[in-house]
C-alpha positions as CSV (number, residue, x, y, z in Angstrom):
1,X,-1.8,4.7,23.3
2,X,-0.8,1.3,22.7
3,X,1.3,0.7,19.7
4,X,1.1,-2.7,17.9
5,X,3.7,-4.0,15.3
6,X,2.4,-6.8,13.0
7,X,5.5,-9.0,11.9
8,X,3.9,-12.1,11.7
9,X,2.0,-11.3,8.3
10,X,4.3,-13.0,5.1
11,X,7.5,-9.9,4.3
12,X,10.1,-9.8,1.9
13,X,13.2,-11.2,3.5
14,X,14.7,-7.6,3.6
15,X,12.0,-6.4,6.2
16,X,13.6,-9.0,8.8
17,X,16.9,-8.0,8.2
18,X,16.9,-4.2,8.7
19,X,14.2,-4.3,11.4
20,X,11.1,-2.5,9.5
21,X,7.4,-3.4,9.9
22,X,5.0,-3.3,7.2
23,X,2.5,-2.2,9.1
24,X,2.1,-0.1,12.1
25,X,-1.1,0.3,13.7
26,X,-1.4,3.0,17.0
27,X,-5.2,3.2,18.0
28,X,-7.3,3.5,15.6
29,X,-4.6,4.2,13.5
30,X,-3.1,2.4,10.5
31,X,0.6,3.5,8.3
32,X,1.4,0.8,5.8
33,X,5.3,1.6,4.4
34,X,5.9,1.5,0.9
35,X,4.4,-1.5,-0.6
36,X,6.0,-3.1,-3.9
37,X,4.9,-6.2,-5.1
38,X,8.0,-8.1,-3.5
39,X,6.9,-11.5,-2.6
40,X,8.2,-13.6,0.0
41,X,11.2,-15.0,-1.9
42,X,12.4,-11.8,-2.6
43,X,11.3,-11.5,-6.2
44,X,9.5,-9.0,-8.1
45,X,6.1,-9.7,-9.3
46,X,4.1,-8.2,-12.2
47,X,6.9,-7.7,-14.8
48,X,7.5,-4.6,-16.6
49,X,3.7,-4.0,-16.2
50,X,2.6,-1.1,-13.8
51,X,-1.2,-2.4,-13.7
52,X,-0.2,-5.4,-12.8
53,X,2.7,-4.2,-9.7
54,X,-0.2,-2.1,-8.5
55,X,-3.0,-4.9,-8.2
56,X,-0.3,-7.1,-6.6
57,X,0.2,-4.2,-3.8
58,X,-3.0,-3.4,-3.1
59,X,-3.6,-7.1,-2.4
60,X,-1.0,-6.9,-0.4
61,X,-2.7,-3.5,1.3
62,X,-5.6,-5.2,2.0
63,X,-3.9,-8.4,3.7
64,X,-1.8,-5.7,6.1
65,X,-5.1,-3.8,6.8
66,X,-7.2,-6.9,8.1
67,X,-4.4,-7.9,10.2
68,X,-4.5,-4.8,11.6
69,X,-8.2,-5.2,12.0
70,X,-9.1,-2.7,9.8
71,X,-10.3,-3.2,6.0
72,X,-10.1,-1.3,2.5
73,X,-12.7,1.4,3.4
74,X,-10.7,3.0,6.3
75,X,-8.7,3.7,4.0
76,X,-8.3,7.3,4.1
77,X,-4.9,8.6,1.8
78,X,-3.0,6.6,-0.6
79,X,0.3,7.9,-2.0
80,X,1.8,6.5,-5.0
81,X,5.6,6.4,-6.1
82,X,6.0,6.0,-9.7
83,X,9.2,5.5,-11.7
84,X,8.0,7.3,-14.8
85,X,4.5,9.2,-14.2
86,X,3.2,7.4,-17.6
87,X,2.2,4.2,-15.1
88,X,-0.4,6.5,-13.7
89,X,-3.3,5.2,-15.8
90,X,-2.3,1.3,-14.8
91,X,-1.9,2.8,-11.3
92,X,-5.2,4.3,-11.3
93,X,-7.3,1.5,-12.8
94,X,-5.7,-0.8,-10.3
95,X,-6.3,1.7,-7.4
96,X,-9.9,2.3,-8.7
97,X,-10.7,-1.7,-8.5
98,X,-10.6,-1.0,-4.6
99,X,-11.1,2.3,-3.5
100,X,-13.4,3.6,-6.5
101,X,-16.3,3.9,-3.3
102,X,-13.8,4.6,-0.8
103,X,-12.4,7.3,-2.4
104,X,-9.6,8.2,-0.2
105,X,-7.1,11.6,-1.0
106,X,-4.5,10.3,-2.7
107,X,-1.1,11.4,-4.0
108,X,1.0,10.5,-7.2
109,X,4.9,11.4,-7.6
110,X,7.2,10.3,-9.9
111,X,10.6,9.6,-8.1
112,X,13.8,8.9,-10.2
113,X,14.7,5.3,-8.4
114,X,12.8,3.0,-6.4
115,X,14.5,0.3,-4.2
116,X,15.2,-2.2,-7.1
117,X,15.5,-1.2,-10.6
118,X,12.3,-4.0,-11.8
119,X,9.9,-2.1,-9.4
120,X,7.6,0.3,-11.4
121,X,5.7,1.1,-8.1
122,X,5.1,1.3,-4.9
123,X,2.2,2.8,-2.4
124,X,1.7,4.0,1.2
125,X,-1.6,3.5,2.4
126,X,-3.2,4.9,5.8
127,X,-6.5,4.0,7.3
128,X,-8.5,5.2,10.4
129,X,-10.4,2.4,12.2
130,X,-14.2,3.4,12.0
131,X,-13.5,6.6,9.1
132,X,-16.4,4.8,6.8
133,X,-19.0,6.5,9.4
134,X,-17.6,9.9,8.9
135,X,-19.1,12.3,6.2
136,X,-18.0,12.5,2.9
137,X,-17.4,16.0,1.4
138,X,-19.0,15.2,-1.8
């Protein structure tokens, strides 16, 4: 199975430095790492605001996903990592702004620390090329 690594699409500075991708696709598989809303320079976006973090990642989320060749209704688990579990309702309505029809399985955990202390969030996503065909359980 051929693996593909997608540098080429705009990181924070730090993902050249220690050698990560933000994207991996294998197949027909997609892992996006733990997205912040870090832009290119290395700063921070969205303030104090967790709504705000969250709509700039799943931008973000989208951008890796058609690179990959994939799009937002592969999507098939989303995991969130909050710095206090009060952000979920900003989380969610962000989340819900793309994936409300998707609906993948997704997972919320409050973690003590992220990366930089002005992250509020940050989110995993993984899609399956072609899971929008496959029955829904609902």
């Amino acid at each position: 199975m051929e693996i593909l690594r997608r540098e080429n699409y705009p990181a924070a500075p730090f993902d050249a430095k220690v050698g990560l991708s933000p994207m991996v696709k294998i197949g027909n598989m997609v892992f996006i790492g733990a997205t912040s809303s870090t832009n290119v320079n290395g700063d921070v976006e969205g303030g104090g605001d967790p709504y705000r973090q969250a709509k700039l990642i799943f931008k973000k989320i989208n951008a890796l996903l058609k690179n990959s060749g994939a799009d937002i209704r592969n999507v098939v688990r989303v995991r969130f990592y909050v710095r206090d579990i009060a952000y979920r309702q900003g989380c969610l309505k962000a989340y819900a702004e793309w994936f409300k029809d998707v609906r993948p399985v997704i997972t919320m955990v409050e973690v003590k620390a992220l990366a930089r202390v002005d992250r509020l969030v940050e989110v995993e996503a993984e899609a399956f090329v072609g899971s929008y065909a496959t029955s829904r359980l609902t």
